[in-house]
N, CA, C and O atoms as a printed pandas DataFrame, in Angstrom:
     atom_number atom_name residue_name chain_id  residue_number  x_coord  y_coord  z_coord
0              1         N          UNK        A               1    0.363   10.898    9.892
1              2        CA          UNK        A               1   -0.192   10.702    8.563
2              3         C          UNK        A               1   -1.471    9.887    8.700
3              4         O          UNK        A               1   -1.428    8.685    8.963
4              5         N          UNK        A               2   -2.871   10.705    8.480
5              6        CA          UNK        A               2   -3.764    9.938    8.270
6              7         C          UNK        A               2   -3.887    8.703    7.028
7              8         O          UNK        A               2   -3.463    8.913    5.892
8              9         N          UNK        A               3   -4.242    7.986    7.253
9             10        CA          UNK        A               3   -4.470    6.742    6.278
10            11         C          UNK        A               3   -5.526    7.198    5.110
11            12         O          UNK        A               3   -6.441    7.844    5.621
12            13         N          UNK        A               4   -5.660    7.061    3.787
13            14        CA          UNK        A               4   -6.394    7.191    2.819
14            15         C          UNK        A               4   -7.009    8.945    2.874
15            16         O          UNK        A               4   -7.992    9.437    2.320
16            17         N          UNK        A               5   -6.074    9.508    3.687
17            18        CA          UNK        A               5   -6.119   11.040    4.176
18            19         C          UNK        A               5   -7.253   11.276    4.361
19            20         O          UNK        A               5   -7.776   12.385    4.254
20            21         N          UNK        A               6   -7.841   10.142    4.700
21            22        CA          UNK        A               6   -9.444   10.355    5.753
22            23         C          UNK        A               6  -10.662   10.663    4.989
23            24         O          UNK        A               6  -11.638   11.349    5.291
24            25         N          UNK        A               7  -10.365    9.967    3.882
25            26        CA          UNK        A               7  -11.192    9.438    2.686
26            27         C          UNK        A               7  -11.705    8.153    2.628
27            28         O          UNK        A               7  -10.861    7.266    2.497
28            29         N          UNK        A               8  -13.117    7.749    2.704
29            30        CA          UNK        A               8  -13.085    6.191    2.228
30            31         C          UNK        A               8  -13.031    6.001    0.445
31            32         O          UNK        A               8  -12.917    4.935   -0.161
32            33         N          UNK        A               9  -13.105    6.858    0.084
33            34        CA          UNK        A               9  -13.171    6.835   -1.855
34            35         C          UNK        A               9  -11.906    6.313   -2.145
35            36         O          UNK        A               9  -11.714    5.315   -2.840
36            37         N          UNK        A              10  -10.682    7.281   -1.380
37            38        CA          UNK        A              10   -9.456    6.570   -1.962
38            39         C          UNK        A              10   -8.923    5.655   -1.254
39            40         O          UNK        A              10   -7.713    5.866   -1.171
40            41         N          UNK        A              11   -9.220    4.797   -0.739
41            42        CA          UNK        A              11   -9.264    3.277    0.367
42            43         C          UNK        A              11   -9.700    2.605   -1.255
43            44         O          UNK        A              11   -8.932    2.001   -2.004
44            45         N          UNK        A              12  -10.976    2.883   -1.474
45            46        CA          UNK        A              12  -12.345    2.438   -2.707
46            47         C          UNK        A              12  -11.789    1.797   -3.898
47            48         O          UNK        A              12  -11.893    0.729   -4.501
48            49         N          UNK        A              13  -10.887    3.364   -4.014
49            50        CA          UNK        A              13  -10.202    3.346   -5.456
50            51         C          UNK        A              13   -9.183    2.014   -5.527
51            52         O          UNK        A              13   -9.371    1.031   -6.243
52            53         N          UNK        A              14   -8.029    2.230   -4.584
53            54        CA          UNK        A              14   -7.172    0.899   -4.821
54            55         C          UNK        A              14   -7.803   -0.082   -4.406
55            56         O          UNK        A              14   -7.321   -1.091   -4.919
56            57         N          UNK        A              15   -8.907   -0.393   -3.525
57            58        CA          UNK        A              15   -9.208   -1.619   -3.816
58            59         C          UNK        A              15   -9.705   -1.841   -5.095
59            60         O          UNK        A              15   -9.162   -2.836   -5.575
60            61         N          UNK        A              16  -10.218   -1.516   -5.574
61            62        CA          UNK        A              16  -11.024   -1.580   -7.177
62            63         C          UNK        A              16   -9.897   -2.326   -8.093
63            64         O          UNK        A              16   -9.967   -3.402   -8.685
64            65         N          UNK        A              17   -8.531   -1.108   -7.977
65            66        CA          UNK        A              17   -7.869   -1.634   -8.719
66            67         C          UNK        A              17   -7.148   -2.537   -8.521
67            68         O          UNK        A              17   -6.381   -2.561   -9.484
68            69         N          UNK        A              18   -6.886   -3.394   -7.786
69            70        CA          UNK        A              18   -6.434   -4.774   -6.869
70            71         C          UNK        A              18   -7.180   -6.125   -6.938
71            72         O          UNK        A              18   -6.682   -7.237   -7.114
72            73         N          UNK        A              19   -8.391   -5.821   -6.775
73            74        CA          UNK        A              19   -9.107   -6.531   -7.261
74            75         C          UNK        A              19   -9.993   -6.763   -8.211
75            76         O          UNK        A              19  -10.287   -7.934   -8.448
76            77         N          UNK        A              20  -10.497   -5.881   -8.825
77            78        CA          UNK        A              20  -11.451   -5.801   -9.753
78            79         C          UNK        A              20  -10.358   -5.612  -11.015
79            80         O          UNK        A              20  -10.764   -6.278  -11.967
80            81         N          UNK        A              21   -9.545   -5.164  -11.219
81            82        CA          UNK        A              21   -8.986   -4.683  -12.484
82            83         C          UNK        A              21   -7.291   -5.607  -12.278
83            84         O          UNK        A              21   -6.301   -5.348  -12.961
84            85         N          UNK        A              22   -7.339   -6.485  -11.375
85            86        CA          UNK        A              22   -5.924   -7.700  -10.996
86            87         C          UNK        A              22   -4.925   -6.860  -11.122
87            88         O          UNK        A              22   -4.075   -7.228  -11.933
88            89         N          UNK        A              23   -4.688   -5.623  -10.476
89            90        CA          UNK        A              23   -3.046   -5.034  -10.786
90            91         C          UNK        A              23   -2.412   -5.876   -9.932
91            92         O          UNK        A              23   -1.250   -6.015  -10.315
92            93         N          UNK        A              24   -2.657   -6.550   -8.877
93            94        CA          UNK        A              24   -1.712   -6.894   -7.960
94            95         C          UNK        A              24   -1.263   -5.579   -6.617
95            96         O          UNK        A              24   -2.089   -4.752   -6.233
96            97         N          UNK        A              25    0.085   -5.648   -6.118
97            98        CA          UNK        A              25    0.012   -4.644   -5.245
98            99         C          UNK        A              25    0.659   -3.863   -6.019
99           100         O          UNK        A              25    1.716   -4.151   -6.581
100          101         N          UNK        A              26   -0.167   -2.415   -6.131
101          102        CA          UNK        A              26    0.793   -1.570   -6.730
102          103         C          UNK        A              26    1.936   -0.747   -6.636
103          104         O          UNK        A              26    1.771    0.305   -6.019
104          105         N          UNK        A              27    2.866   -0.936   -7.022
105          106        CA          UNK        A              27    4.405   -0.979   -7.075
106          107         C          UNK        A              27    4.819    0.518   -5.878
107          108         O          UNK        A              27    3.971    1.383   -5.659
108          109         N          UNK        A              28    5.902    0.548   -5.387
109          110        CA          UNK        A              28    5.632    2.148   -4.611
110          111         C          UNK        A              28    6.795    2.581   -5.290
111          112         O          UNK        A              28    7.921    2.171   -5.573
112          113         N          UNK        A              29    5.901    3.809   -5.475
113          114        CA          UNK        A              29    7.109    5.181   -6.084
114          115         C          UNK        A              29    8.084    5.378   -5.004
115          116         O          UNK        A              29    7.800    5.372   -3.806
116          117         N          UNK        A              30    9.427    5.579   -5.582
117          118        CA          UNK        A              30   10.631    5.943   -4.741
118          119         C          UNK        A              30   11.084    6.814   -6.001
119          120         O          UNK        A              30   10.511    6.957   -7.081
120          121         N          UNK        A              31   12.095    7.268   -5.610
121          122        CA          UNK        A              31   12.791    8.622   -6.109
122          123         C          UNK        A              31   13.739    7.808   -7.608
123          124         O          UNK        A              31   14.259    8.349   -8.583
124          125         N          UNK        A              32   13.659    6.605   -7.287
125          126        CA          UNK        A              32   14.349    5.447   -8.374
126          127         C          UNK        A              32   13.467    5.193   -9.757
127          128         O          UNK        A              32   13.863    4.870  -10.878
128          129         N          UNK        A              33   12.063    5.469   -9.245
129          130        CA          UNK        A              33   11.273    4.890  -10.708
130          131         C          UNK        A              33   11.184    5.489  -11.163
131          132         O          UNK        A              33   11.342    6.684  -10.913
132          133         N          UNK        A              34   10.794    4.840  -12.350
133          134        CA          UNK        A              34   10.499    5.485  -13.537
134          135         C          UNK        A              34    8.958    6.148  -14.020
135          136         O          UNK        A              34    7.786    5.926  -13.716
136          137         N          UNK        A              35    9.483    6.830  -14.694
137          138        CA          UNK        A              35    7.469    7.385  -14.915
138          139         C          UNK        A              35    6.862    6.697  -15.434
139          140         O          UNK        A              35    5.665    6.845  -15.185
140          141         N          UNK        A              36    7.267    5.363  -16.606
141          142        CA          UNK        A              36    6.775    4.364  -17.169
142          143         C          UNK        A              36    6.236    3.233  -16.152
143          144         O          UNK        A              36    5.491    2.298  -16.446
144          145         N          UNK        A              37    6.773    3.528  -14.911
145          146        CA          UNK        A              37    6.621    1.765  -13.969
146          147         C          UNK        A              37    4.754    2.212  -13.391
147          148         O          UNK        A              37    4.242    1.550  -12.488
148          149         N          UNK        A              38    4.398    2.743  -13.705
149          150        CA          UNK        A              38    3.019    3.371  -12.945
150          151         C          UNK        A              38    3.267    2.856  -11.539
151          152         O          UNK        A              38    2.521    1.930  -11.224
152          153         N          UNK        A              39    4.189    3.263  -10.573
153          154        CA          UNK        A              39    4.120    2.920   -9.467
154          155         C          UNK        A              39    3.371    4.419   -8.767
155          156         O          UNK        A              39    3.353    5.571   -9.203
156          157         N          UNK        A              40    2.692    3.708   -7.290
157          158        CA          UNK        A              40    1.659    4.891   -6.641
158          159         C          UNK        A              40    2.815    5.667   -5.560
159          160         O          UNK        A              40    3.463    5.015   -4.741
160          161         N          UNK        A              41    2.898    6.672   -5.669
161          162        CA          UNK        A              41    3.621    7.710   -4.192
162          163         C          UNK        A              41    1.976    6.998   -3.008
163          164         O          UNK        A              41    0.751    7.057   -2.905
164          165         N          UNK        A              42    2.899    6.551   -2.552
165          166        CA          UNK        A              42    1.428    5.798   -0.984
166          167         C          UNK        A              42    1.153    7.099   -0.118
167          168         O          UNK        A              42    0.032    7.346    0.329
168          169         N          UNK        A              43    2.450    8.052    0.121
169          170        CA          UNK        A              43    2.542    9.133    1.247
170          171         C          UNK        A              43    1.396   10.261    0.348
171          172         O          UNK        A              43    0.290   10.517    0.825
172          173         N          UNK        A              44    1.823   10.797   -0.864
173          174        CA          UNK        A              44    1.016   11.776   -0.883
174          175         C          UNK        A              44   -0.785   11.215   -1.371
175          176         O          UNK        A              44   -1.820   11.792   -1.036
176          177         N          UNK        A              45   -0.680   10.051   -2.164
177          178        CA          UNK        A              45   -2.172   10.080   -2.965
178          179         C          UNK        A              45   -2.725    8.680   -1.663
179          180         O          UNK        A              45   -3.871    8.418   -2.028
180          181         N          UNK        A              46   -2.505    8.068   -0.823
181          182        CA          UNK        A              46   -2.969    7.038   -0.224
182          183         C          UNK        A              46   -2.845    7.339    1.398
183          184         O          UNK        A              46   -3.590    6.818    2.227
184          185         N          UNK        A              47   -1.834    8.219    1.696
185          186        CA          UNK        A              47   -1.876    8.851    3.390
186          187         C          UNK        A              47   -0.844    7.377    3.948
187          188         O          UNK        A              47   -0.400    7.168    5.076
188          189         N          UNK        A              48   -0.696    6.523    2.682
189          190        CA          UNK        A              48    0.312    5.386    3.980
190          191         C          UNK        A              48    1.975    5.956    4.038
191          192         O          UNK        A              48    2.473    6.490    3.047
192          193         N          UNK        A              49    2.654    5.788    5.174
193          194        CA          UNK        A              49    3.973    5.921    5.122
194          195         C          UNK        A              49    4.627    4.793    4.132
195          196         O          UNK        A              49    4.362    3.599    3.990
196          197         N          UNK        A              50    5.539    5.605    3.535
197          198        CA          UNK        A              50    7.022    4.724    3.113
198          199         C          UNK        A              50    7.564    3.502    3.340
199          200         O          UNK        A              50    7.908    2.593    2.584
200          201         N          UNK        A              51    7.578    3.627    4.382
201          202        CA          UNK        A              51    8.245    2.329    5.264
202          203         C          UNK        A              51    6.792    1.304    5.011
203          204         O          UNK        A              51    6.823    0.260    4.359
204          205         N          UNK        A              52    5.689    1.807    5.608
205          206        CA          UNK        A              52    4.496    0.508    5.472
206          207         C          UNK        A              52    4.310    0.286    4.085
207          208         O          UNK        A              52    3.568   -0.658    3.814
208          209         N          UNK        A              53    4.801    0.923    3.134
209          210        CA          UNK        A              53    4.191    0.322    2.076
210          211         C          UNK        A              53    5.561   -0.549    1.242
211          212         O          UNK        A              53    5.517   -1.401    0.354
212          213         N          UNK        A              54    6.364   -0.122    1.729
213          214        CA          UNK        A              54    7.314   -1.027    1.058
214          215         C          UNK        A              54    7.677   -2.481    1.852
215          216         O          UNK        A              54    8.295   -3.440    1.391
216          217         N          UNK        A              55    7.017   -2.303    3.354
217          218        CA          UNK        A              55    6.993   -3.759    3.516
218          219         C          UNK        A              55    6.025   -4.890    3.321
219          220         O          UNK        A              55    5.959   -6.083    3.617
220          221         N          UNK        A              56    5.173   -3.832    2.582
221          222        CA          UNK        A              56    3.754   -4.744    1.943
222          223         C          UNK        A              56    4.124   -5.219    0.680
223          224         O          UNK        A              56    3.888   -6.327    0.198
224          225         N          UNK        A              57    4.955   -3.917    0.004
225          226        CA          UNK        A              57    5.514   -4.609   -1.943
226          227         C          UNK        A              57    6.706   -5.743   -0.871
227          228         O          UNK        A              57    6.230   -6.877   -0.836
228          229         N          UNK        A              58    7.835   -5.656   -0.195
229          230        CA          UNK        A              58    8.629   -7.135    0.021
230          231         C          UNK        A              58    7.609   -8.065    0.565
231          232         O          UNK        A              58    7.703   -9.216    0.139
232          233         N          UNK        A              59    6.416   -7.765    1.621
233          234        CA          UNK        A              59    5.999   -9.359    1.218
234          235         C          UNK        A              59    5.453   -9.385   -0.022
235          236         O          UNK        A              59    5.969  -10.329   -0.619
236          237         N          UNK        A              60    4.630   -8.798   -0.742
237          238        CA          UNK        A              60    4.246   -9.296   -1.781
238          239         C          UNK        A              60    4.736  -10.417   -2.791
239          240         O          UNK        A              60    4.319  -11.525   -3.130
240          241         N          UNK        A              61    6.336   -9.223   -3.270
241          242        CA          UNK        A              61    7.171   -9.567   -4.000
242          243         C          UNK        A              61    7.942  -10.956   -3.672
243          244         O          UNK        A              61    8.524  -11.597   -4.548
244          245         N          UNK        A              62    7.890  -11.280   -2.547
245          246        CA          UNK        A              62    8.185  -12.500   -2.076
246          247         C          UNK        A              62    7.528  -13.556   -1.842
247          248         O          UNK        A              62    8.044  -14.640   -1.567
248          249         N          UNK        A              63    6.675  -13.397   -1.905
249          250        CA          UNK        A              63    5.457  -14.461   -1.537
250          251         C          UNK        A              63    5.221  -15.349   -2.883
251          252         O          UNK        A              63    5.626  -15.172   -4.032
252          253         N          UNK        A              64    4.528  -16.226   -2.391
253          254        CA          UNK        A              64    4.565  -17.752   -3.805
254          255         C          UNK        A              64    3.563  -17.053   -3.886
255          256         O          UNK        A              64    3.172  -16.220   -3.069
256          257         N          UNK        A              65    3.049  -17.386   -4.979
257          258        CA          UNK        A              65    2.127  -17.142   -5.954
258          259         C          UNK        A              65    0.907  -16.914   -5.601
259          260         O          UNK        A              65    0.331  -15.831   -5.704
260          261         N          UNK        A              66    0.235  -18.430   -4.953
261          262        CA          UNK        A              66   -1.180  -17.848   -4.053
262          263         C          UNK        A              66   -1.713  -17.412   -3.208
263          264         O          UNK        A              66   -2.892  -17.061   -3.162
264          265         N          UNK        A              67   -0.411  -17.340   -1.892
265          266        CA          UNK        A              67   -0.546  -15.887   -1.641
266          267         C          UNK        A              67   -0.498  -14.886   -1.594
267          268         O          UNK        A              67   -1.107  -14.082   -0.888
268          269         N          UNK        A              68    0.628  -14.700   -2.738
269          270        CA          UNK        A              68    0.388  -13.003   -3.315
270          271         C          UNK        A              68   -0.943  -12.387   -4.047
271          272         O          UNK        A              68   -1.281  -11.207   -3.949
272          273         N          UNK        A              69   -1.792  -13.602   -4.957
273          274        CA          UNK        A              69   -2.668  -13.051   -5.207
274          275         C          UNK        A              69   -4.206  -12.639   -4.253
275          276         O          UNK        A              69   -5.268  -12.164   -4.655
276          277         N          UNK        A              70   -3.646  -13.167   -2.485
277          278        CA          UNK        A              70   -4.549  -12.498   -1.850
278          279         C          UNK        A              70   -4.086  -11.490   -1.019
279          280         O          UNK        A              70   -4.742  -10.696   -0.344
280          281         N          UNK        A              71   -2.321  -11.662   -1.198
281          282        CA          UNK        A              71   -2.219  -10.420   -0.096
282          283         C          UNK        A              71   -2.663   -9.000   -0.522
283          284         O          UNK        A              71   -3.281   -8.464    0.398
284          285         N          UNK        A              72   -2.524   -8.050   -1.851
285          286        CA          UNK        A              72   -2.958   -6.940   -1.929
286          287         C          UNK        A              72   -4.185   -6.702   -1.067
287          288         O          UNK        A              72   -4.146   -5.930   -0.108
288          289         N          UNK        A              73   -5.299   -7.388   -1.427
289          290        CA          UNK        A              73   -6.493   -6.913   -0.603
290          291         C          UNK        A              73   -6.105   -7.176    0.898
291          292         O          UNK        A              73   -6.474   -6.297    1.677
292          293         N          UNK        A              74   -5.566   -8.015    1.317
293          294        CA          UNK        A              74   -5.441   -8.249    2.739
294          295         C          UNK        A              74   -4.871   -6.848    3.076
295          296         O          UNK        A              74   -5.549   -6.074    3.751
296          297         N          UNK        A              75   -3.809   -6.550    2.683
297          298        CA          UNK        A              75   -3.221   -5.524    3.190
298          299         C          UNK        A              75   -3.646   -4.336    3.567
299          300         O          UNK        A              75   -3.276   -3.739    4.578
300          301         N          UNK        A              76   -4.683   -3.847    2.512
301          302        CA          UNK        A              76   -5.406   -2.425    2.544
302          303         C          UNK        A              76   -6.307   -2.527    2.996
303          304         O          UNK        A              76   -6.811   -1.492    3.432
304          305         N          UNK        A              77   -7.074   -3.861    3.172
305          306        CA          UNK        A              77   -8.242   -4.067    3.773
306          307         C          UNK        A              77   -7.832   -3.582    5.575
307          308         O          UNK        A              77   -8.621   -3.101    6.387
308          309         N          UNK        A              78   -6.760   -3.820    5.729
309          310        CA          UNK        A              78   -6.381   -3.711    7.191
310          311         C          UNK        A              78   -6.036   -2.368    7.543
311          312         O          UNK        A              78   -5.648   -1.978    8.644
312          313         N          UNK        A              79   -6.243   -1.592    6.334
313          314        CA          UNK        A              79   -5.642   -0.132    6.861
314          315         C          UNK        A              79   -7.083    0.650    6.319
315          316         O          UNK        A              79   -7.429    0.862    5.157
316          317         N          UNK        A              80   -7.862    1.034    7.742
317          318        CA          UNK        A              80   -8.392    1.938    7.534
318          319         C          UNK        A              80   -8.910    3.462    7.244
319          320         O          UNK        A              80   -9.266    3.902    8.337
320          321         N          UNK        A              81   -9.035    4.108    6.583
321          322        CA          UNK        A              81   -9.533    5.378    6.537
322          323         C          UNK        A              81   -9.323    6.409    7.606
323          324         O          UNK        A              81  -10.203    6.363    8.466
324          325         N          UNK        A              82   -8.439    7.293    7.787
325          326        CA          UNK        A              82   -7.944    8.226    8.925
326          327         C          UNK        A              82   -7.863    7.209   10.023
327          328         O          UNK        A              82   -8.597    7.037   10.996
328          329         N          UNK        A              83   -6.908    6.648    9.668
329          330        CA          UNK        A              83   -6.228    5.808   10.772
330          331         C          UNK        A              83   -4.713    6.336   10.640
331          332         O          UNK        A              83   -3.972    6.639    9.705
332          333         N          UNK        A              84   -4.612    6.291   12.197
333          334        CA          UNK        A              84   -3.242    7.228   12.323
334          335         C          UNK        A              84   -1.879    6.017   12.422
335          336         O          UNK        A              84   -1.582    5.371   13.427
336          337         N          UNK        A              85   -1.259    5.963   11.181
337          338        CA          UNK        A              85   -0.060    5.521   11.399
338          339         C          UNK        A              85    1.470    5.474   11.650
339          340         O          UNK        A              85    2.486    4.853   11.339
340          341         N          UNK        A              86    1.114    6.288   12.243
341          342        CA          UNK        A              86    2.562    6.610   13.282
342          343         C          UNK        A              86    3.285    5.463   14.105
343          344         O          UNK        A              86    4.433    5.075   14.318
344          345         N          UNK        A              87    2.042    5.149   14.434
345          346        CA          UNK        A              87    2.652    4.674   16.078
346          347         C          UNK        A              87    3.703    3.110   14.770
347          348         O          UNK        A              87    4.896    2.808   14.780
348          349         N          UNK        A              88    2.694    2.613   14.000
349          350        CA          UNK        A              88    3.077    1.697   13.038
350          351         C          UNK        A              88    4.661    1.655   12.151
351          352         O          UNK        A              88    5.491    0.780   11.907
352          353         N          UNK        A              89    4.532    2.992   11.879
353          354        CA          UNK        A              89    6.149    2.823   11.178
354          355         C          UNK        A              89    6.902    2.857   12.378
355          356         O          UNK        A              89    7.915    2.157   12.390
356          357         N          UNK        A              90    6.521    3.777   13.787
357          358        CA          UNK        A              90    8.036    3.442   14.570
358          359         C          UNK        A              90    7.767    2.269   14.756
359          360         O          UNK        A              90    8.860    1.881   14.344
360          361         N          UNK        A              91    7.118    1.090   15.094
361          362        CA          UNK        A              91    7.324    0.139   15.452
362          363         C          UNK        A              91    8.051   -1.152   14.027
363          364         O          UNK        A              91    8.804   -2.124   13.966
364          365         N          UNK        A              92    7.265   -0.369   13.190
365          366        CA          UNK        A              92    8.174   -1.400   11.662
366          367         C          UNK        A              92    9.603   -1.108   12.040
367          368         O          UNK        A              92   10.411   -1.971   12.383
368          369         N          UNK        A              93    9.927    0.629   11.916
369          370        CA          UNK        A              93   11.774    1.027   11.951
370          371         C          UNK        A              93   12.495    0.767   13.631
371          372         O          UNK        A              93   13.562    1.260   13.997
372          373         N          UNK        A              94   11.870    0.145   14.217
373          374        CA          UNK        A              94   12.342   -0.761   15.533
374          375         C          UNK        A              94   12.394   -1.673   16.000
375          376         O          UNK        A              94   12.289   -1.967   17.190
376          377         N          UNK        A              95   12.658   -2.592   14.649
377          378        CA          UNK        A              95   11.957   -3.835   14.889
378          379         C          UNK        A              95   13.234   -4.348   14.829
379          380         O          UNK        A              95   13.422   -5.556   14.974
């Protein structure tokens, strides 16, 4: 799975909305939410795996306060544009 499916626009886009518009990290779609939670599917519209993005919403979601409001950008800032993350989730699901 390429990262931002080898787009820098949609890298662009969530940063925009992270920082410029304060969503925070945005929530990840699982088969559980709701259509009201505006949470993002990361796999099809962002190119990140499952696994990486839900261990970015638990730190988020866990984190005190001031650093949650810098982790969103930290996070995506670190994942670049057709960057191949493979090798990344086996190493998250082997940990």
């Amino acid at each position: 799975m390429q990262a931002s499916w080898g787009n820098p626009e949609n890298k662009a886009a969530v940063m925009v909305r992270i920082t410029e518009d304060g969503m925070g990290f945005p929530l990840v779609w699982t088969p559980d939410a709701s259509p009201q939670s505006q949470a993002v599917d990361y796999e099809e519209r962002l190119g990140i795996p499952l696994p990486i993005a839900l261990v970015g919403e638990c730190i988020w979601l866990g984190a005190s306060r001031r650093y949650a409001q810098r982790w969103p950008a930290r996070f995506f800032d670190t994942i670049q544009p057709n960057q191949n993350l493979a090798a990344v989730v086996w190493v998250v699901l082997h940990r």
